[in-house]
N, C-alpha and C positions, 0 to 999 in steps of 0.2 A: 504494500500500500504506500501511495508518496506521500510526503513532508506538507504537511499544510503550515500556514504563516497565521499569525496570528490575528490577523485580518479576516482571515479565509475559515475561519471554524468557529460554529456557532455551537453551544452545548444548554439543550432545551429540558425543561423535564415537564413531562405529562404531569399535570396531576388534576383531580375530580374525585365527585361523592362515586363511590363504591357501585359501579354497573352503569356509568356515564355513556364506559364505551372508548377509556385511555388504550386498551390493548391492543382493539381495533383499531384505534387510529393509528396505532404504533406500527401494526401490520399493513393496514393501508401504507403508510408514510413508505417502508422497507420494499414491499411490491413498486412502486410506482417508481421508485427511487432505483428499479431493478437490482439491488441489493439482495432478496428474495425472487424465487420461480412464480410464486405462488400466496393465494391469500388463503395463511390460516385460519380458524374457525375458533374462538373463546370456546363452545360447545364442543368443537370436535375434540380440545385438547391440543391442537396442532400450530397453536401461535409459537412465534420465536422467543418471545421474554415469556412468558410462561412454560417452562419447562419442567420444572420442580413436578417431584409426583403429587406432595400435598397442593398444588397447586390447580394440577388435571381434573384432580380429585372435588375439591372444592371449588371448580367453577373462580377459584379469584388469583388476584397477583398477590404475592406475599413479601416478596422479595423483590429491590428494585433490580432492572433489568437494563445495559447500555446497551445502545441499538444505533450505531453510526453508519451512515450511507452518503454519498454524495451527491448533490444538488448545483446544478449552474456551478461548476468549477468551486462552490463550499462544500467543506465535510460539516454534516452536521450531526451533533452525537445529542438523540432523542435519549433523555434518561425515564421509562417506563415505571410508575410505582404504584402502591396497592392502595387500594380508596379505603380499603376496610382500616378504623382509626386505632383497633387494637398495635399494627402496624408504621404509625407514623414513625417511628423511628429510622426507618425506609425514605420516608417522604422526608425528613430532614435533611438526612446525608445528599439525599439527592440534591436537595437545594442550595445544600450548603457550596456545589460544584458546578451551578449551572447560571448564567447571565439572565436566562430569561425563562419564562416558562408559559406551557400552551395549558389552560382551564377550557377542560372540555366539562360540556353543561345536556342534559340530556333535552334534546327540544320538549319532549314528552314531560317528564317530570320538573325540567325548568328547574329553577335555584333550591337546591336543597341543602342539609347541611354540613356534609360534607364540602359543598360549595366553597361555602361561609368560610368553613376551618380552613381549608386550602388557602384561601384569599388571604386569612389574616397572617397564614403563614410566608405568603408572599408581599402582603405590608411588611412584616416583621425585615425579612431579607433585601426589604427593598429591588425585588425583581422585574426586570421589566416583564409586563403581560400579552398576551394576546387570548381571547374566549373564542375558543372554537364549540359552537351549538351544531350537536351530534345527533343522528338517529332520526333525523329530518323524514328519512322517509312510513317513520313508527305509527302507527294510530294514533291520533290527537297531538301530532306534534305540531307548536304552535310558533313560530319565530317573533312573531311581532309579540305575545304573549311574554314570552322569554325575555325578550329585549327587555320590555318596560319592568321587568322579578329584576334583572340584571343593573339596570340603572336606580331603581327604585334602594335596591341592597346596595350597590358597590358605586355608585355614583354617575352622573351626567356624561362624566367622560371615557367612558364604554359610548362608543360607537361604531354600527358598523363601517365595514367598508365595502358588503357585499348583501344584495337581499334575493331571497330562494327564487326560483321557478318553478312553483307548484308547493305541495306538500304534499304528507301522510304519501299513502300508493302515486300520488301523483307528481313525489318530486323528480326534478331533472338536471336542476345543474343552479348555477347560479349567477346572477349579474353583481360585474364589477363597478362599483362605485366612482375610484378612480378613471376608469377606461371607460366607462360606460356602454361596455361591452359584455354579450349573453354569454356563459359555456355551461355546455350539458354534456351527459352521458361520461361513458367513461372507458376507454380517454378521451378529457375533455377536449367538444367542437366548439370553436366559439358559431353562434349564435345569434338571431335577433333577438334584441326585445321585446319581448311579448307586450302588446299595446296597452293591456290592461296593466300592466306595472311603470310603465312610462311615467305617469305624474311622482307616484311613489318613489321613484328612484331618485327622479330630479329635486322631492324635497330632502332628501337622506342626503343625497351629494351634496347639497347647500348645506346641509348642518356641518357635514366633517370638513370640507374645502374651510369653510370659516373657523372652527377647530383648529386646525393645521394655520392657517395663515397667523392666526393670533400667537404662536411660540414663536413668529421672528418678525422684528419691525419690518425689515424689508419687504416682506413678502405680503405682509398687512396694510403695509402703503400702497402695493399694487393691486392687491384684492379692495380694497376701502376706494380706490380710484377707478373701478371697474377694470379692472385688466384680468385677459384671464392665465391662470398661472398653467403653468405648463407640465405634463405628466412627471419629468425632471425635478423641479419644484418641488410639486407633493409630495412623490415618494422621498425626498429627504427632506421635507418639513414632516412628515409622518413619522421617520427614523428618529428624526430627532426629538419628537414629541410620545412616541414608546420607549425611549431608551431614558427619558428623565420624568417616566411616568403621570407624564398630562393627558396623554391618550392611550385606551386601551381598547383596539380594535376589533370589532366582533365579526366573525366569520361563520359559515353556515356549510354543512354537508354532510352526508352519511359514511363511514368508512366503512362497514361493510357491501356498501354496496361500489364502495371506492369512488363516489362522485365529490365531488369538489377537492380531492385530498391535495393535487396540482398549486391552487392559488393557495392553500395553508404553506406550500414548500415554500411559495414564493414570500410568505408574509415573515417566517420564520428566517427565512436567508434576507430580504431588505430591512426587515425593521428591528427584528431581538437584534442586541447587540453583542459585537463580537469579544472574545477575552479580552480585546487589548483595551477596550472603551472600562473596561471594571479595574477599579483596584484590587489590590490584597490587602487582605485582612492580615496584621502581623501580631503575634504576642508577645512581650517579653520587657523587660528591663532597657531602658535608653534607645530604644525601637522607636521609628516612627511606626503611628497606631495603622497606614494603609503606605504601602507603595504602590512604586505602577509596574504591571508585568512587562518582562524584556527575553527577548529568546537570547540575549548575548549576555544579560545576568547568568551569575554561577546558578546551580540546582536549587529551586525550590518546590516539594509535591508534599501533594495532604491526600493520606490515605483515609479513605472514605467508607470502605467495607471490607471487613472479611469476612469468607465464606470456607466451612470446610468441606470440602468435596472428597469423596471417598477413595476414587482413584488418581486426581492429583494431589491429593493432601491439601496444604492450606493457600488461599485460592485470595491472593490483594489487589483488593482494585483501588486506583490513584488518579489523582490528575494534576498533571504538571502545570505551573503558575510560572515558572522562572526559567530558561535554560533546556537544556534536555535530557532524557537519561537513557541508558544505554544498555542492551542485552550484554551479558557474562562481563556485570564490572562491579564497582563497589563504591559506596554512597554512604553518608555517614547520616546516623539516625540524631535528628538537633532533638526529639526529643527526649531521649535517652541516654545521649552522649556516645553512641558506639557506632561502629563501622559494621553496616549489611552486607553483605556479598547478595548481587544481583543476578539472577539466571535470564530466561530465555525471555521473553519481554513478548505478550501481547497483545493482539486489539481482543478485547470482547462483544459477541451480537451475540446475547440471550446466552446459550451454553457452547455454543463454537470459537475455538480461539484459534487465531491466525497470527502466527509467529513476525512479530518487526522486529527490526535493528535497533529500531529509534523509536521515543515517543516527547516528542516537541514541546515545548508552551502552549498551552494553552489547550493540550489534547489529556485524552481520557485511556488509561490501560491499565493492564495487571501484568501480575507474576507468582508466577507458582512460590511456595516451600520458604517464606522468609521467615529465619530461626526466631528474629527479637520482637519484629515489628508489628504494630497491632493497630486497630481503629484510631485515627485522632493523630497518628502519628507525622511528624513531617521530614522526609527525606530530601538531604542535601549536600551542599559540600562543607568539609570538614574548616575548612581556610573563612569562609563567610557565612555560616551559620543562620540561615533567619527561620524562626517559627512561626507558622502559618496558625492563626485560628482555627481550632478545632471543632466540629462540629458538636452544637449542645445537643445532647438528646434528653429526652424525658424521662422523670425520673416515674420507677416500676411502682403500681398502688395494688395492684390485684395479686394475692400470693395463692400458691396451692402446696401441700406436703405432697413429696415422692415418695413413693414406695415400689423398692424392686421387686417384681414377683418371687425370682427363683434367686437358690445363692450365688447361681453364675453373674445375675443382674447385679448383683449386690458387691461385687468384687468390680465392673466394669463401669458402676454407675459413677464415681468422682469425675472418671478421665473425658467419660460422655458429656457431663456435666459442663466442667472446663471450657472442651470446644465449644457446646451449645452461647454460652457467655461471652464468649469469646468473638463469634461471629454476629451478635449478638447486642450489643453492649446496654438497650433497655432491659433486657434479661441480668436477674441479679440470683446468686447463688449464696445463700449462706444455711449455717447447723443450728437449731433451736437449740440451745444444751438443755434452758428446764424443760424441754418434752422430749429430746432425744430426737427430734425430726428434722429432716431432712428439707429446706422451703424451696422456691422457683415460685422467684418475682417478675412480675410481667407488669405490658399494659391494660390487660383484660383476660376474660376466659378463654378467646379465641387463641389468641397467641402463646401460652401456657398448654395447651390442648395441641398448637399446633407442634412444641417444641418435645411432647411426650412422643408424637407420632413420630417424627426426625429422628428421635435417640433410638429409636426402634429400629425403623428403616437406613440412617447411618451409621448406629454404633451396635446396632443389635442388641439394645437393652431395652426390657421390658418394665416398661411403672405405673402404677395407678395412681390418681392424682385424689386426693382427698384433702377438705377443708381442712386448714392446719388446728392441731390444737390452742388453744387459751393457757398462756402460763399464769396458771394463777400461784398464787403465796399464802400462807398459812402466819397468824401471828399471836398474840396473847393479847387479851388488853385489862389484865390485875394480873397485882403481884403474886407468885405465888412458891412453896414451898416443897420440897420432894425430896423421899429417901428412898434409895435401893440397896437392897445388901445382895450381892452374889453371892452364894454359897452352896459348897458342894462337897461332899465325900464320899470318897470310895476308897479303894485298896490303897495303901501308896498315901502319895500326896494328894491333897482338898484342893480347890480351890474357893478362895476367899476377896472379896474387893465392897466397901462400903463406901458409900457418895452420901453428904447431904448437899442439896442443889439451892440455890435462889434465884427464882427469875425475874425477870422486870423487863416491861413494854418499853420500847425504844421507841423516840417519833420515825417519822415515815421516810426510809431510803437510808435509814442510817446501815444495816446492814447488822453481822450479828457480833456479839461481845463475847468472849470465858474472860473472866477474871480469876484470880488465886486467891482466897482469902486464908489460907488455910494459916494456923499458929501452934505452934506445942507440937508439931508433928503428928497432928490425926491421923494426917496420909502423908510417907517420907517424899522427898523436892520429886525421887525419879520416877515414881509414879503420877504425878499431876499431865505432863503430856500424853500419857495414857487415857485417862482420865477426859484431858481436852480434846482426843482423838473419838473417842466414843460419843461426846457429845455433838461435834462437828458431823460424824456421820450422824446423828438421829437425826439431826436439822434439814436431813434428807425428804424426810418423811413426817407431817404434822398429824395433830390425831384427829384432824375433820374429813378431811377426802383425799391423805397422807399427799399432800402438796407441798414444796420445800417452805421452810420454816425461814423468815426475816424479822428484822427491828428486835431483837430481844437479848438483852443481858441475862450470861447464865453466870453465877459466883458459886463456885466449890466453897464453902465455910466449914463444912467439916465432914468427919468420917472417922472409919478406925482401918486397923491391916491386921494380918497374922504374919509371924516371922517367917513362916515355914511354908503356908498354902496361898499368901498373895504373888499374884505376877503383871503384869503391862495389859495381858488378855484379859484378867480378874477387874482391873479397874477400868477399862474400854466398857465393857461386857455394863460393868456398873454406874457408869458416867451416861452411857444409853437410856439404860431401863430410868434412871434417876429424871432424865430428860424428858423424855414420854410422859412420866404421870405429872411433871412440875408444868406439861403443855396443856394434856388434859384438865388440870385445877385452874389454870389462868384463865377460863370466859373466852375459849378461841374463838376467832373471825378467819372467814377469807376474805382474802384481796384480791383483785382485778386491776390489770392493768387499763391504764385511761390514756386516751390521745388526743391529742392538741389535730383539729381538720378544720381544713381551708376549701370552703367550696366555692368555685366560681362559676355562677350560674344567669343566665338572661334575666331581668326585672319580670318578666311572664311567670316565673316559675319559683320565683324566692318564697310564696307562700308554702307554696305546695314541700320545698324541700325542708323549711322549718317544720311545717308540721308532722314530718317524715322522722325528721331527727328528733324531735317530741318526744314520738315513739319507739324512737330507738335510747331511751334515757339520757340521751344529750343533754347539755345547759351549752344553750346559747351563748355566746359571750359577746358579740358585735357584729354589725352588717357596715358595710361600706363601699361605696360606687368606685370602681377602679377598673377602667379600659370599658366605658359603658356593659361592664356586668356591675353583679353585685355580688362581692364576696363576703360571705359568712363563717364567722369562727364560732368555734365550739367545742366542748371538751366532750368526749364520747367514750364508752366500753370498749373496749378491743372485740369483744365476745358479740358486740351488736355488729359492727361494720368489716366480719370479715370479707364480704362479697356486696361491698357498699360500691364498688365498680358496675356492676352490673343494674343494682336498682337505681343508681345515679345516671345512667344509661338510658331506661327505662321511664322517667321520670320526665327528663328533660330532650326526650329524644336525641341523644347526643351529643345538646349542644353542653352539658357544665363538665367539668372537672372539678380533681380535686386534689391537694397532699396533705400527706398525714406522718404525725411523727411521734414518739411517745414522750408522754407528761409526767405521770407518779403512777403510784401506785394511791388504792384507796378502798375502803367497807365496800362488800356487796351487801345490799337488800339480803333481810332474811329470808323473805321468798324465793328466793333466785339461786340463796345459798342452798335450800335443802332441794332443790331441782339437780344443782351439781353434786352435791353428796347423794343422793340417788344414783344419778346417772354413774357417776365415780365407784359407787360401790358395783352395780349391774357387771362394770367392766372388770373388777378386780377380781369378780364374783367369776 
């Protein structure tokens, strides 16, 4: 494949609400672009970025997908990603690599919210846009409809620059705004205009011509003086007015039926802008915060995804900002401080890789088997050093415990785990210690679900994913007093070990206390860690629903020994049992963990989520307008909001989120307590 300039390469990412219809366009773009034989089918299984079996499987994208083919002498590298939101950590990376981006809008279902999120994620990156309205030819596809969702939500300056020829069964192609020229079918003829859309066109072309003319005096002097501006003109008063986002162009066409996919090529090569028109994002200490990219700068690349693939191992995809990099050489890692060695370097379309020499500024590749490097990372030269901003990803709210079926699962699950994280990076892997279990953090149920099926299918481990336990705590709240005597004889030597205990409630997080009180040598000095060993283990186990034991002062004050039948085991053995009945006499409670959650949800639906949280035992703590939501805080049970991802979901159809993080510890209701000692006992039973 040759060297593109950094002029000449445009890197776009799809994004839209989940069955818009990105894939398709992405396959359309690849067909027409002859880049692909053939148009794959979403249904068939047969698209090129959809490759993955969970993917086949589920009808969706999960994984972003690079798809570069060339166009009018540009390479353009379409980045393909999944609408489903449990997923967006996809849809970031992609964005975090691309200058502009194409929002495909379903003519049919019109702005939804997926939409929305996409958009705000493309305010956030400041990307240049362009809306491509999809499935034109669908039953009740509506464009004029769409248009005015599309401006009404995202603003005035969404215009087209293209209006349908027909719709639903009856579409055909579409009229150019600028050209004022018809094309239908596919590939597209240009065309008359159909007479009945003649008035309509000419007031559409006056809105955007005047649009366009107002981002440059000169051009507004000659439009304001009736002059007519010339197709030259527009198209780069248009460039210039999507590339510093004053205009975002709407386009119209079906990609499965492959009509209009031609003028999207064109709209994507004249108007997103190319790497060289973006800065770089830089991090670091005495850094300027953006430079400008240069292909005769030393190396600078941000790796954007790893994937593990079974048969080439671990699978980096990158895209160069600085300079260039090179098959079988070696690049020093700025964020880690070391030196990678570089193997065979290539392009990626969906799961096909095509070996290059070289991959440029401003271009998009991978590489098999890098031993250090991982997501986020930036590769470059050792001598000039710059760190690229790494892509933020969201942080995981939805967790599920693993459980391997068989012992072989259980010996292979750590390593399965690792890679899944690893390629991954919303995915969070950590050990319960108070329950022994095993968590897998995600952004939702879908993504946790899909990443059990993956460790199956890649690592050949099997797990059941089950709601995680609740660590709760056990504590006393009166003082209280306990004696144990150990005592034993048989043949031989006794054994013999005597504890008097004192205990005392500690306030909340202090964690647990032995003191020594002992005097006269009731118990000699070497017995007392004996002693505190026994007691430390029973704080294992409390005597309400043997949950571990916190906040509590235990004092040895006294006891007695035998010279002959005491030992270390005798007073372990007795510093336990002393423990137990001094838990049992102290008025024990359980504790629940509580958390501090942040919810950010539309003004529509603030009622509805307070009153939710109500009953989930929550106490409200404040509400407050922030990025036109309304985010609400509140301290909640751990035990109420394990799968508060999902009725948050539910709720607000999609649109709120939320984080959450732990507060204290604190009393559960005694209702609630003899529901878990029940249930606690069922299970011991």
């Amino acid at each position: 494949m040759k060297q593109y300039g950094l002029d000449d390469i445009r890197n776009a990412v799809l994004l839209s609400h989940c069955g818009a219809g990105k894939t398709s366009v992405a396959e359309a773009v690849l067909f027409t672009t002859g880049a692909t034989t053939r148009l794959g089918k979403v249904d068939d299984g047969t698209t090129t970025s959809d490759y993955d079996p969970d993917e086949v499987k589920r009808q969706i994208s999960l994984n972003l997908s690079v798809l570069p083919s060339e166009w009018q002498k540009t390479k353009i590298n379409l980045i393909d990603t999944p609408g489903y939101a449990d997923f967006v950590g996809e849809v970031k990376a992609a964005i975090r690599v691309s200058e502009g981006a194409v929002i495909v809008i379903c003519a049919a279902s019109g702005v939804e919210v997926g939409s929305e999120q996409v958009w705000e994620y493309s305010e956030e990156a400041s990307l240049a846009r362009l809306i491509f309205i999809n499935k034109m030819d669908r039953e009740n596809a509506d464009f004029y409809r769409t248009v005015q969702q599309i401006q009404s939500k995202f603003g005035s300056k969404c215009l087209p620059v293209q209006l349908p020829i027909g719709a639903q069964s009856d579409f055909q192609g579409t009229v150019d705004l600028l050209t004022m020229k018809g094309y239908t079918g596919s590939p597209a003829k240009e065309a008359e205009i159909p007479s009945s859309l003649e008035t309509q066109a000419s007031s559409f072309r006056e809105k955007l011509i005047e649009a366009v003319a107002e981002i440059d005096d000169s051009l507004l002097e000659k439009y304001l003086g009736g002059e007519e501006l010339s197709l030259e003109e527009l198209n780069d008063g248009l460039h210039k007015a999507v590339v510093s986002g004053r205009i975002v162009p709407i386009l119209a066409g079906s990609a499965t039926q492959n009509i209009s996919i031609t003028p999207l090529l064109d709209a994507i090569d004249n108007y997103l802008p190319s790497p060289k028109e973006q800065e770089i994002a830089i991090v670091g200490e005495g850094t300027e915060p953006k430079v400008k990219p240069s292909q005769d700068a030393p190396l600078a690349a941000l790796v954007f995804k790893t994937s593990a693939d079974p048969y080439v191992g671990k699978l980096t995809y990158f895209r160069v900002y600085n300079g260039a990099i090179d098959s079988n050489s070696q690049v020093w890692n700025a964020t880690r401080g070391e030196t990678e060695r570089i193997g065979q370097l290539f392009m990626l379309r969906g799961k096909t890789q095509e070996p290059v020499a070289q991959v440029g500024a401003g271009d998009i590749g991978g590489v098999a088997k890098l031993s250090l490097t991982s997501t986020g990372d930036t590769l470059g030269s050792r001598d000039k050093p710059l760190k690229i901003a790494p892509v933020l990803f969201p942080e995981p709210v939805f967790s599920e415990a693993v459980h391997p079926k068989t012992k072989a699962d259980v010996d292979k699950l750590g390593a399965a785990l690792s890679r899944l994280s690893e390629e991954d990076p919303t995915l969070r892997v950590h050990r319960e210690h108070d329950t022994n279990e095993t968590i897998i953090s995600g952004l939702g149920e879908t993504q946790v679900e899909v990443a059990a099926d993956k460790m199956h299918r890649k690592f050949g481990v099997s797990v059941n994913l089950e709601t995680p336990k609740v660590p709760y705590k056990e504590t006393i709240t009166m003082p209280a007093k306990a004696e144990y005597k150990h005592k034993k004889q048989t043949g031989g030597h006794g054994q013999y070990g005597h504890v008097l205990l004192k205990l005392e409630p500690l306030p909340r997080g202090s964690g647990c206390e032995f003191v020594d009180k002992i005097v006269g040598g009731t118990i000699p000095k070497n017995y007392i860690p004996a002693v505190e060993k026994g007691v430390n283990e029973a704080m294992g186990e409390g005597a309400l629903a043997h949950y571990p034991v916190v906040d509590i002062r235990a004092t040895v004050y006294d006891g007695s020994f035998h010279p002959v039948d005491s030992s270390d085991i005798c007073f372990k053995i007795a510093g336990a049992g002393a423990l137990k009945k001094g838990l049992a006499e102290g008025q024990p409670i359980l504790l629940e963990p509580m958390m501090n959650i942040r919810v950010m949800v539309p003004e529509d639906f603030t009622g509805d989520i307070i009153g939710d949280l109500n009953g989930k035992r929550a106490r409200v703590q404040g509400m407050n307008p922030e990025n036109g939501m309304n985010v609400i805080e509140a301290q909640v049970p751990m035990a109420e909001i394990l799968r508060y991802a999902i009725d948050l979901k539910s709720i607000t159809q999609g649109r709120g989120s939320y984080t959450v993080d732990f507060s204290h510890y604190e009393e559960i209701p005694s209702n609630i307590t003899q529901k878990i000692i029940a249930k606690r006992q069922a299970e011991k039973g």
